[in-house]
mmCIF file as gemmi writes it, N, C-alpha and C atoms, coordinates in Angstrom:
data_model
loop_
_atom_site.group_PDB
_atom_site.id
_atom_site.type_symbol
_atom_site.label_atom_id
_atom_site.label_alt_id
_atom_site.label_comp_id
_atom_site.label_asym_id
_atom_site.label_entity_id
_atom_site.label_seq_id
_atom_site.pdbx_PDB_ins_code
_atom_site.Cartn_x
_atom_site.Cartn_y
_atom_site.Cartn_z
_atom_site.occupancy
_atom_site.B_iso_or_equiv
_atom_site.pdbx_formal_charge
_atom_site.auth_seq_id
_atom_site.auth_asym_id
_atom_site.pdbx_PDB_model_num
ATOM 1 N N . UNK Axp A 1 ? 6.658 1.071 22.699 1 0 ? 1 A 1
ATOM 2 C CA . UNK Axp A 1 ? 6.665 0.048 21.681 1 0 ? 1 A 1
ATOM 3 C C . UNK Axp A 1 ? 6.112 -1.24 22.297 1 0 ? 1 A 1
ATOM 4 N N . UNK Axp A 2 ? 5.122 -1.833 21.047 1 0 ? 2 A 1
ATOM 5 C CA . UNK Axp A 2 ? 4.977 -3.312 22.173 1 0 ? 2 A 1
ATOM 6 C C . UNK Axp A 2 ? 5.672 -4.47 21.996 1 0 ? 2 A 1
ATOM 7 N N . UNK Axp A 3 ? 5.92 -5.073 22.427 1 0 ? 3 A 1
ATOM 8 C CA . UNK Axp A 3 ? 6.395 -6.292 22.682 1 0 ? 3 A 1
ATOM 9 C C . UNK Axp A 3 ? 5.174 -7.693 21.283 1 0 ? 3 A 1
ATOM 10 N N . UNK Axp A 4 ? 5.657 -8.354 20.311 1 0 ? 4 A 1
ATOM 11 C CA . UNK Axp A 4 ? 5.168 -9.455 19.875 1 0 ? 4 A 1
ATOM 12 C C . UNK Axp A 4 ? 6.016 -10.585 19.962 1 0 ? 4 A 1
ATOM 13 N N . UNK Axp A 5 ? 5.221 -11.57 20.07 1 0 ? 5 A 1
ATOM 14 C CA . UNK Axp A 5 ? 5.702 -12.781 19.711 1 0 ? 5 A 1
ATOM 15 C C . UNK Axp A 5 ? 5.102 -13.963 18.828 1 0 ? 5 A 1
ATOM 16 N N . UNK Axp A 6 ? 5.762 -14.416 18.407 1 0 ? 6 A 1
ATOM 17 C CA . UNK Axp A 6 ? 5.001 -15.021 16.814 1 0 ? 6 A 1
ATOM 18 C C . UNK Axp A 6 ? 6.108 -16.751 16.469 1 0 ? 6 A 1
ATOM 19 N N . UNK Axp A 7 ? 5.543 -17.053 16.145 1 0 ? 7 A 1
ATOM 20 C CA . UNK Axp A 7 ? 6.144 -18.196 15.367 1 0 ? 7 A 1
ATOM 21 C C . UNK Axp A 7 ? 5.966 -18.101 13.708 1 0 ? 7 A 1
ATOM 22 N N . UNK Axp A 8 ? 7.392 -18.773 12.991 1 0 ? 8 A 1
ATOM 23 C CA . UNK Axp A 8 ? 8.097 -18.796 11.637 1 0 ? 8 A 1
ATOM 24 C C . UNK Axp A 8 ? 7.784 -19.74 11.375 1 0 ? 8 A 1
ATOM 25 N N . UNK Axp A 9 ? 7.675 -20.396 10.363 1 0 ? 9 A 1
ATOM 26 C CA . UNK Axp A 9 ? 8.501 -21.522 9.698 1 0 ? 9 A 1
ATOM 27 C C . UNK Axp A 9 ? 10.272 -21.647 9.442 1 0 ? 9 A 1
ATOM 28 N N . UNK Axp A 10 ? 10.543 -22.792 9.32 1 0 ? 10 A 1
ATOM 29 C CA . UNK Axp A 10 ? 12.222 -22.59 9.463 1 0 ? 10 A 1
ATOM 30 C C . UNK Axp A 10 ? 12.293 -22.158 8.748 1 0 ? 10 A 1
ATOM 31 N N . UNK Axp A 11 ? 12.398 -22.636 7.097 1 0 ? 11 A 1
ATOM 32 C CA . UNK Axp A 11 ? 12.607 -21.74 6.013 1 0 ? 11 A 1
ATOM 33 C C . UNK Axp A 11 ? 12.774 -20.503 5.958 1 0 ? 11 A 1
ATOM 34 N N . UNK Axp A 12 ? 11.328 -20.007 6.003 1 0 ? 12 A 1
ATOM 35 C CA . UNK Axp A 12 ? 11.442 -18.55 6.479 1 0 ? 12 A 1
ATOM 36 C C . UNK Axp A 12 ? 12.558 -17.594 7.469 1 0 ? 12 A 1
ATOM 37 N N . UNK Axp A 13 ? 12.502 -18.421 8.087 1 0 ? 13 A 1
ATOM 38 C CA . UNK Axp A 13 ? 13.364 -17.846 9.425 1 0 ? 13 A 1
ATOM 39 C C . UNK Axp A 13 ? 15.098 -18.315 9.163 1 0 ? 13 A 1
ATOM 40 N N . UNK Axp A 14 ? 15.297 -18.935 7.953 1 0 ? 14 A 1
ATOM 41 C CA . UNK Axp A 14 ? 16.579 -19.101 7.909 1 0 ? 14 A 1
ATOM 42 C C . UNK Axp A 14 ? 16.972 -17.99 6.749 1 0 ? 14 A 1
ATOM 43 N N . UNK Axp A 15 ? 15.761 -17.881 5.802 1 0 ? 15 A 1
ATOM 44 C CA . UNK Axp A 15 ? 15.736 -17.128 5.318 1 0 ? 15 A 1
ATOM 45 C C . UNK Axp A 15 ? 15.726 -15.121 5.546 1 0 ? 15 A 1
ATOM 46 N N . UNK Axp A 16 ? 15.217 -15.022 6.447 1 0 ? 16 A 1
ATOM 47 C CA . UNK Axp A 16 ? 15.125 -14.053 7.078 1 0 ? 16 A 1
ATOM 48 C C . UNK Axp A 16 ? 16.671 -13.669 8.491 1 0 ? 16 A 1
ATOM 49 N N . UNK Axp A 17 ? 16.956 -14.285 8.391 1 0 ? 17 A 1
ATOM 50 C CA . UNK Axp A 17 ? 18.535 -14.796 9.56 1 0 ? 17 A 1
ATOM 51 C C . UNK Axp A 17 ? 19.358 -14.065 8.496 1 0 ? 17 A 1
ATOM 52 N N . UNK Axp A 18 ? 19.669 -15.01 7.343 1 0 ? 18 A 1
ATOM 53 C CA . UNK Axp A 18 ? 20.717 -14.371 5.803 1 0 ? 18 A 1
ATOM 54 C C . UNK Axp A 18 ? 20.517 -13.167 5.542 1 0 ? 18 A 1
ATOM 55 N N . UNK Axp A 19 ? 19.397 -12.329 5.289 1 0 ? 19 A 1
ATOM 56 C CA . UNK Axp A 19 ? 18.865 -11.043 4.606 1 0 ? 19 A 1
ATOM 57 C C . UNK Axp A 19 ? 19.188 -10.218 5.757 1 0 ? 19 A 1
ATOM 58 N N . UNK Axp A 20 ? 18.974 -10.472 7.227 1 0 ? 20 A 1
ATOM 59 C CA . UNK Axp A 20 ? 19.343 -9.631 8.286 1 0 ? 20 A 1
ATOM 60 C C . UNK Axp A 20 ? 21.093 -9.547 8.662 1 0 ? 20 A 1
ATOM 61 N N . UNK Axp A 21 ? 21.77 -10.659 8.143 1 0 ? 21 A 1
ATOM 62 C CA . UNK Axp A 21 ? 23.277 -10.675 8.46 1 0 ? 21 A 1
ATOM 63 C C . UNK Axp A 21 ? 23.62 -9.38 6.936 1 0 ? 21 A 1
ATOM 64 N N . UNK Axp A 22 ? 23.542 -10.168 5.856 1 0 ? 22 A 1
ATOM 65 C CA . UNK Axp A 22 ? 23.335 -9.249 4.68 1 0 ? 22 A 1
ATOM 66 C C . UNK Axp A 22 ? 23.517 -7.869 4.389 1 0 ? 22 A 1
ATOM 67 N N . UNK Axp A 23 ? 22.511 -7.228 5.221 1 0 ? 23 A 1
ATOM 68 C CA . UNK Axp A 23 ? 22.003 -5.987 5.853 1 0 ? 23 A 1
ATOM 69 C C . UNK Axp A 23 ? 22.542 -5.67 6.469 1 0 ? 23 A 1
ATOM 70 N N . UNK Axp A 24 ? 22.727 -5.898 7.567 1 0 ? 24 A 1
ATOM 71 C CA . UNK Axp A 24 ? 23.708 -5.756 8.877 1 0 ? 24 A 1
ATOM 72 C C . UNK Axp A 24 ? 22.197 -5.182 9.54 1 0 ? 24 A 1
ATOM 73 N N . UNK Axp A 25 ? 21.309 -5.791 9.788 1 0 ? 25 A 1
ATOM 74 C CA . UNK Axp A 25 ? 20.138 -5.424 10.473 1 0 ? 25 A 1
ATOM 75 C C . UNK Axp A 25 ? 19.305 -6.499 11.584 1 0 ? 25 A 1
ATOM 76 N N . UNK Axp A 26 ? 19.067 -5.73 12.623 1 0 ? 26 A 1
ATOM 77 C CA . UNK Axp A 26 ? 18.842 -6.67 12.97 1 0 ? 26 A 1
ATOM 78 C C . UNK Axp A 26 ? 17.6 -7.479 12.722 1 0 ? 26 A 1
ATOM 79 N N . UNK Axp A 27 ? 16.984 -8.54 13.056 1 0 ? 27 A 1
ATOM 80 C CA . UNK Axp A 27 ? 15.96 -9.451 12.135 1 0 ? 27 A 1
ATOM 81 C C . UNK Axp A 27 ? 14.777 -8.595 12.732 1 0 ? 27 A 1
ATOM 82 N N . UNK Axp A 28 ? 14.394 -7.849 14.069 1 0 ? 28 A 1
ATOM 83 C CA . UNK Axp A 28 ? 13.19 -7.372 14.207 1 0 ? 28 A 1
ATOM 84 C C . UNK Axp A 28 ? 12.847 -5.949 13.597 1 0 ? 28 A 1
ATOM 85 N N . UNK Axp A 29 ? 13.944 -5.016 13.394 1 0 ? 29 A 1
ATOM 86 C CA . UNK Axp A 29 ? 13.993 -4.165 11.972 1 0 ? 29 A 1
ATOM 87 C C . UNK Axp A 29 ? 13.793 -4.432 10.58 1 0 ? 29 A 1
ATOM 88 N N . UNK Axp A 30 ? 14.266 -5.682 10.375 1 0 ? 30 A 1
ATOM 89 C CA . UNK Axp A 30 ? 13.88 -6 9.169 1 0 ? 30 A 1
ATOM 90 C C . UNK Axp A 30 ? 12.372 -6.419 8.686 1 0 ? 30 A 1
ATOM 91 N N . UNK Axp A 31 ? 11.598 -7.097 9.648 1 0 ? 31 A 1
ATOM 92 C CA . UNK Axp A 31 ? 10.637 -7.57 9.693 1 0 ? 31 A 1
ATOM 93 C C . UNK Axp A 31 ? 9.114 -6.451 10.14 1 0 ? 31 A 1
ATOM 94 N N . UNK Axp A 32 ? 10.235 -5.226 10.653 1 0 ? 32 A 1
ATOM 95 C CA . UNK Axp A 32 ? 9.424 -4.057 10.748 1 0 ? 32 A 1
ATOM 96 C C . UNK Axp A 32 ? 9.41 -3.439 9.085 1 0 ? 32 A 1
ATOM 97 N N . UNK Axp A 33 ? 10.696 -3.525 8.663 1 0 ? 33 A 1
ATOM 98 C CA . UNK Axp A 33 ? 10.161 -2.189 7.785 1 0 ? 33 A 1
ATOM 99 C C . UNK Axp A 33 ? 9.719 -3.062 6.537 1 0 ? 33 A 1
ATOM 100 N N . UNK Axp A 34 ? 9.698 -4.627 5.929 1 0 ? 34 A 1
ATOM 101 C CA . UNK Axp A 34 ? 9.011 -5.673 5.369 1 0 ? 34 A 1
ATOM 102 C C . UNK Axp A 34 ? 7.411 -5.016 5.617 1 0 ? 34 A 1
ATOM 103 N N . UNK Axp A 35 ? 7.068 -5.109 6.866 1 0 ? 35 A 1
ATOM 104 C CA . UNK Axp A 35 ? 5.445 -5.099 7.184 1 0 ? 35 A 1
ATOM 105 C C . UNK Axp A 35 ? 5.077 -3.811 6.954 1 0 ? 35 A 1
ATOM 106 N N . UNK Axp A 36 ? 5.622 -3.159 7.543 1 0 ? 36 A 1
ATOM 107 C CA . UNK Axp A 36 ? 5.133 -1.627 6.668 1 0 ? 36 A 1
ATOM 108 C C . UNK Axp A 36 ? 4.916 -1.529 5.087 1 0 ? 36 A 1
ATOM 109 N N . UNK Axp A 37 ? 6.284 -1.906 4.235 1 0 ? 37 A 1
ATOM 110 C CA . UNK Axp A 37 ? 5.866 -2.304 3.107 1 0 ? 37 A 1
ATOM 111 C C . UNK Axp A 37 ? 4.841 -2.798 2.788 1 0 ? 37 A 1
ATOM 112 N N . UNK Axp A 38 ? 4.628 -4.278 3.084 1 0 ? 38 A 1
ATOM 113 C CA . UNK Axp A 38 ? 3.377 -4.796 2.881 1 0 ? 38 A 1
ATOM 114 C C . UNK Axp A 38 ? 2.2 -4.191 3.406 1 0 ? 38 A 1
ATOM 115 N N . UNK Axp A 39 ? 2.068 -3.558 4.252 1 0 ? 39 A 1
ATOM 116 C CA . UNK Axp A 39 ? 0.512 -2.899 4.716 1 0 ? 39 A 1
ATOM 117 C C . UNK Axp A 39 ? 0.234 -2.036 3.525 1 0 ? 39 A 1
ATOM 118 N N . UNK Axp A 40 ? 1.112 -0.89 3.24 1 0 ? 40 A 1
ATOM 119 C CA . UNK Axp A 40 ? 1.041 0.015 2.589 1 0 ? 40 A 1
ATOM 120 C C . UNK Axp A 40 ? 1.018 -0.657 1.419 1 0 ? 40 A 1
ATOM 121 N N . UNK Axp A 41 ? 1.576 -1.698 0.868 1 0 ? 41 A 1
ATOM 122 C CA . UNK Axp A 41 ? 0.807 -1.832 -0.4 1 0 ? 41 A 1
ATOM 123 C C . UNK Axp A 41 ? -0.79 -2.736 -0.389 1 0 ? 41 A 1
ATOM 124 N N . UNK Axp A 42 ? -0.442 -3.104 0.767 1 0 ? 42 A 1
ATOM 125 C CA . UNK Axp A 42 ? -2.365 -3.493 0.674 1 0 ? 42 A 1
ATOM 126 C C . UNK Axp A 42 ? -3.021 -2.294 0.843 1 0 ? 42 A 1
ATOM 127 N N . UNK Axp A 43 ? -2.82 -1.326 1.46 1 0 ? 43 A 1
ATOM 128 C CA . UNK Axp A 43 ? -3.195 0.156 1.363 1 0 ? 43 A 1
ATOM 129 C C . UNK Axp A 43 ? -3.751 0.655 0.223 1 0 ? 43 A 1
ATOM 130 N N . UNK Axp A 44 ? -2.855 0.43 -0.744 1 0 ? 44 A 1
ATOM 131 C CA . UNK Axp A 44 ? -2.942 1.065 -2.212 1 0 ? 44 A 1
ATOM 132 C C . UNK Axp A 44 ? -3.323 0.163 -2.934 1 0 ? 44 A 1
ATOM 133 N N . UNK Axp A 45 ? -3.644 -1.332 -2.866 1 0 ? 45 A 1
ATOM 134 C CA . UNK Axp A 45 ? -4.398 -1.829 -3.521 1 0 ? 45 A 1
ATOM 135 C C . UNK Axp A 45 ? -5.714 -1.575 -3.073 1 0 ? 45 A 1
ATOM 136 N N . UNK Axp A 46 ? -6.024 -1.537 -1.652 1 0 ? 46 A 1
ATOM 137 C CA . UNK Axp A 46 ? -7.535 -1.184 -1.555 1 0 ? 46 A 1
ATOM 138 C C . UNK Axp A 46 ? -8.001 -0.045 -2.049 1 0 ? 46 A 1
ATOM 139 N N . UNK Axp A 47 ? -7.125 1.436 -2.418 1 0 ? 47 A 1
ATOM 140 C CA . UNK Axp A 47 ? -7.381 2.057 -3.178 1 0 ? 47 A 1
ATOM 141 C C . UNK Axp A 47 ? -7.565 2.157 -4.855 1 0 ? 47 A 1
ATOM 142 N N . UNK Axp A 48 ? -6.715 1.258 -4.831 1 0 ? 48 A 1
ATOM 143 C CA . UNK Axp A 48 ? -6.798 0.558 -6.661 1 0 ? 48 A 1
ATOM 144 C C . UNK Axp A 48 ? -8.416 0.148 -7.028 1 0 ? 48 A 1
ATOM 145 N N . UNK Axp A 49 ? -8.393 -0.899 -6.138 1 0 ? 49 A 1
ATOM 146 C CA . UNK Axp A 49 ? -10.2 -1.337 -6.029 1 0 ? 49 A 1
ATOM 147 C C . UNK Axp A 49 ? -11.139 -0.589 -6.254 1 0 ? 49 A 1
ATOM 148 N N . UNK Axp A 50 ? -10.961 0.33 -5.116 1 0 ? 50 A 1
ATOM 149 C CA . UNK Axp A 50 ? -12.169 1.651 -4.944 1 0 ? 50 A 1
ATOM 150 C C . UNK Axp A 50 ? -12.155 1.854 -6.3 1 0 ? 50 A 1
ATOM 151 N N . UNK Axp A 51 ? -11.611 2.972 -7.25 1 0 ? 51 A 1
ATOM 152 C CA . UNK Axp A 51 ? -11.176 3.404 -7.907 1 0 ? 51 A 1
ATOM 153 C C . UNK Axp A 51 ? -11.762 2.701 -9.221 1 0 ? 51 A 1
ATOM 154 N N . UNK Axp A 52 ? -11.104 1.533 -8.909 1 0 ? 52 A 1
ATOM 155 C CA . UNK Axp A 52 ? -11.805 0.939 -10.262 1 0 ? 52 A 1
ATOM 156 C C . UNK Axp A 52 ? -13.647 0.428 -10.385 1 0 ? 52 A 1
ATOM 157 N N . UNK Axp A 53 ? -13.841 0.103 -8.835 1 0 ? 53 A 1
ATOM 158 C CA . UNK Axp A 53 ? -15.54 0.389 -8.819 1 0 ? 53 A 1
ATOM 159 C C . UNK Axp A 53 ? -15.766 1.013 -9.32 1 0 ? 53 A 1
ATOM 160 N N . UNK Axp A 54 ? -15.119 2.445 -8.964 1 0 ? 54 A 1
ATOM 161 C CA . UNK Axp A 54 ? -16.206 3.389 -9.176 1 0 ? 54 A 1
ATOM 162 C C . UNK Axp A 54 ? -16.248 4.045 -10.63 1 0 ? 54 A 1
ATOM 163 N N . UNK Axp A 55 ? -15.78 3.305 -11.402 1 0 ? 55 A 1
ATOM 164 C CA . UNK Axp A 55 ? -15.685 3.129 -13.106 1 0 ? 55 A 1
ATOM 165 C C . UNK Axp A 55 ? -17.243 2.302 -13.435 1 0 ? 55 A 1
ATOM 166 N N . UNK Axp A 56 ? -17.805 2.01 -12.881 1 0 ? 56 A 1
ATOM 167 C CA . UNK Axp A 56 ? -18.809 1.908 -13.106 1 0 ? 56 A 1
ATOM 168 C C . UNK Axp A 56 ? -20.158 2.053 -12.487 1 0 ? 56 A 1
ATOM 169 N N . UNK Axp A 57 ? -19.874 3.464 -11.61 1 0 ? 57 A 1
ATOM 170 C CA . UNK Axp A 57 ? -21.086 4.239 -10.494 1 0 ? 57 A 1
ATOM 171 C C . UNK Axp A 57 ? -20.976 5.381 -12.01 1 0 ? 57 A 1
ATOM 172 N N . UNK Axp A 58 ? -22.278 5.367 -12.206 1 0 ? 58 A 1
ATOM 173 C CA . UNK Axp A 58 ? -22.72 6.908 -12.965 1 0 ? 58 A 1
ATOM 174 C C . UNK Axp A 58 ? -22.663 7.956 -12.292 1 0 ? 58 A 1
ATOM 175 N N . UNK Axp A 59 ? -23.063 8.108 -11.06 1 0 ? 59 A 1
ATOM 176 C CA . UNK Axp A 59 ? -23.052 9.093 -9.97 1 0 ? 59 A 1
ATOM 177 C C . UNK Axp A 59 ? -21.692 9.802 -10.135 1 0 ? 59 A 1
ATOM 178 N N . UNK Axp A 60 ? -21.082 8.914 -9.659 1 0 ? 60 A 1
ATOM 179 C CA . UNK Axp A 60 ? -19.316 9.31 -9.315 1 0 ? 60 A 1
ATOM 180 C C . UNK Axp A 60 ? -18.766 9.725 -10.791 1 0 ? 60 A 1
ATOM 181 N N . UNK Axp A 61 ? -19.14 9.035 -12.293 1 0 ? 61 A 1
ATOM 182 C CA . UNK Axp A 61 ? -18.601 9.588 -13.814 1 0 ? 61 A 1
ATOM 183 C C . UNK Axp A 61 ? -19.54 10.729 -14.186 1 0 ? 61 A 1
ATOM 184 N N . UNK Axp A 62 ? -20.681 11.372 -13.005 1 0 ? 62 A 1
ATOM 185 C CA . UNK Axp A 62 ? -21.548 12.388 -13.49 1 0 ? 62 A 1
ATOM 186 C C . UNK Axp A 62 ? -20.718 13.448 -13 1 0 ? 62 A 1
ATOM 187 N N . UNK Axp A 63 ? -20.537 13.208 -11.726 1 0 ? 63 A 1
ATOM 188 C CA . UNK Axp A 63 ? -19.601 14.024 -10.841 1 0 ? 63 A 1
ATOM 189 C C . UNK Axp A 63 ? -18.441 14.489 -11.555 1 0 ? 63 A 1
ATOM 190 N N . UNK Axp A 64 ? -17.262 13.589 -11.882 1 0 ? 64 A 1
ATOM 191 C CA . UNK Axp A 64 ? -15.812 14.019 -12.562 1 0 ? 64 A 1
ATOM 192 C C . UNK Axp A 64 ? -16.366 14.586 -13.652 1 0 ? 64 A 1
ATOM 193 N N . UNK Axp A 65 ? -17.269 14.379 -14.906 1 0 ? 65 A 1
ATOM 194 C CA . UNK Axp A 65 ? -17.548 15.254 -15.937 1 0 ? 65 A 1
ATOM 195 C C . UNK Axp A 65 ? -17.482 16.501 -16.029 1 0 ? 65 A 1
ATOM 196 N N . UNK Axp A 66 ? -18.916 16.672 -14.624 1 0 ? 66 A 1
ATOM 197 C CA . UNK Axp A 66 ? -18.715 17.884 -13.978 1 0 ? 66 A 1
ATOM 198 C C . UNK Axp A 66 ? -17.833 18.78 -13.823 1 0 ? 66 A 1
ATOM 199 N N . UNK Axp A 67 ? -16.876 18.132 -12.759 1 0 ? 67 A 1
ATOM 200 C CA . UNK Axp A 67 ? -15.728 18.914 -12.551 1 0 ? 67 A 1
ATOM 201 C C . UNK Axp A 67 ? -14.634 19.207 -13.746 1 0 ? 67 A 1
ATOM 202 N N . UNK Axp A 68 ? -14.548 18.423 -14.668 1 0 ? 68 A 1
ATOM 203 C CA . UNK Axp A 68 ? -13.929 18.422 -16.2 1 0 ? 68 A 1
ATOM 204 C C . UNK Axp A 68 ? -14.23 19.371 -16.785 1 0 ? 68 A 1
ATOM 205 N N . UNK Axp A 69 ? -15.595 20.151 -16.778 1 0 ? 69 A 1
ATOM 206 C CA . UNK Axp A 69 ? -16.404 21.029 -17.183 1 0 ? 69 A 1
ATOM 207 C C . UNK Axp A 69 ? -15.363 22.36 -16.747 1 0 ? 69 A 1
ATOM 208 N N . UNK Axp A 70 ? -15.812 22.268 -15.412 1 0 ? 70 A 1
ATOM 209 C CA . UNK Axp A 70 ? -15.299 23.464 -14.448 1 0 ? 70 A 1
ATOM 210 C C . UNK Axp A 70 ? -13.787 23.779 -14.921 1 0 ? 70 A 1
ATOM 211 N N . UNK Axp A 71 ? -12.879 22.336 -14.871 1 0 ? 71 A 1
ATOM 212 C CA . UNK Axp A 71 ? -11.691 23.121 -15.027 1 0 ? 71 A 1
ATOM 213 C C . UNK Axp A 71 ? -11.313 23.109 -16.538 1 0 ? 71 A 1
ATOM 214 N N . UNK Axp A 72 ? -11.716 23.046 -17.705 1 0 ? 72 A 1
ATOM 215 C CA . UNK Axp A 72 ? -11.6 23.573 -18.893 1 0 ? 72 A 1
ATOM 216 C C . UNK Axp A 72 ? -12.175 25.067 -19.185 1 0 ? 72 A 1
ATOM 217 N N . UNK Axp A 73 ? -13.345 25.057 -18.782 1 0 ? 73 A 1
ATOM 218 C CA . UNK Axp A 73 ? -13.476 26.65 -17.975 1 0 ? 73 A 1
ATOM 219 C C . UNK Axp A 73 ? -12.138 28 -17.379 1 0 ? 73 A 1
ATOM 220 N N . UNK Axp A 74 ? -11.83 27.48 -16.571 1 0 ? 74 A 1
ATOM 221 C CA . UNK Axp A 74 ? -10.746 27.775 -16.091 1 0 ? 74 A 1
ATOM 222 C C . UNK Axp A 74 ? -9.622 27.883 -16.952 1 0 ? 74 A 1
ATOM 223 N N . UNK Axp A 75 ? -9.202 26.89 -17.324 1 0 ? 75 A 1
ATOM 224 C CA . UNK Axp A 75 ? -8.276 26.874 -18.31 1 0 ? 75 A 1
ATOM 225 C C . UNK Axp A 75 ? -8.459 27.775 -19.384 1 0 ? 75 A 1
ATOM 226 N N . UNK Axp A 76 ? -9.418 28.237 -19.706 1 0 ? 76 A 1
ATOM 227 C CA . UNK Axp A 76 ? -9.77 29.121 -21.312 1 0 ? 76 A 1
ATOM 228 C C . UNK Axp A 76 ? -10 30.431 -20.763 1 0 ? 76 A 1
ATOM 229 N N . UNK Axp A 77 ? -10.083 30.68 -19.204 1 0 ? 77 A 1
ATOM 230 C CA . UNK Axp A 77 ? -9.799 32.506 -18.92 1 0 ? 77 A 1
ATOM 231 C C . UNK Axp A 77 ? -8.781 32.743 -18.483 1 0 ? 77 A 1
C-alpha cells in the first residue's frame, strides 16, 4: 500500500473527523472507500458520454440495426 499525503481544508476535515467518529471508521478508510465511489462514478459517466456520442455516428446506428436484424431472426426460430 502506498503511503499519501495531502492537505484539507478545515471544513472539510472537520467535516470528515464527524462522519468517521459516526461510522466508527477510521478517516483514511473513509476517504478510501469516498474515492473509489467517486472514480467509479466518473467511470460511468465517461461511459454515459461515449454512449451518447455515439447516437449520432451512423456507422455505430448501422451496426446495432444490424445486429437488431440478427437477433429478431433468432427470436422467430
Amino acid at each position: 500500500m502506498t503511503t499519501f499525503t495531502s492537505t484539507l481544508p478545515n471544513d472539510l476535515m472537520e467535516m470528515l473527523t464527524q462522519k468517521a467518529l459516526a461510522l466508527k471508521l477510521p478517516k483514511n478508510k473513509l476517504i478510501e472507500k469516498a474515492l473509489r465511489i467517486y472514480l467509479d462514478q466518473l467511470t460511468k459517466a465517461e461511459y454515459i458520454k461515449s454512449y451518447k456520442s455515439s447516437t449520432d455516428d451512423d456507422e455505430i446506428l448501422s451496426i446495432a440495426e444490424e445486429g437488431m436484424v440478427d437477433y429478431f431472426k433468432q427470436l422467430e426460430d
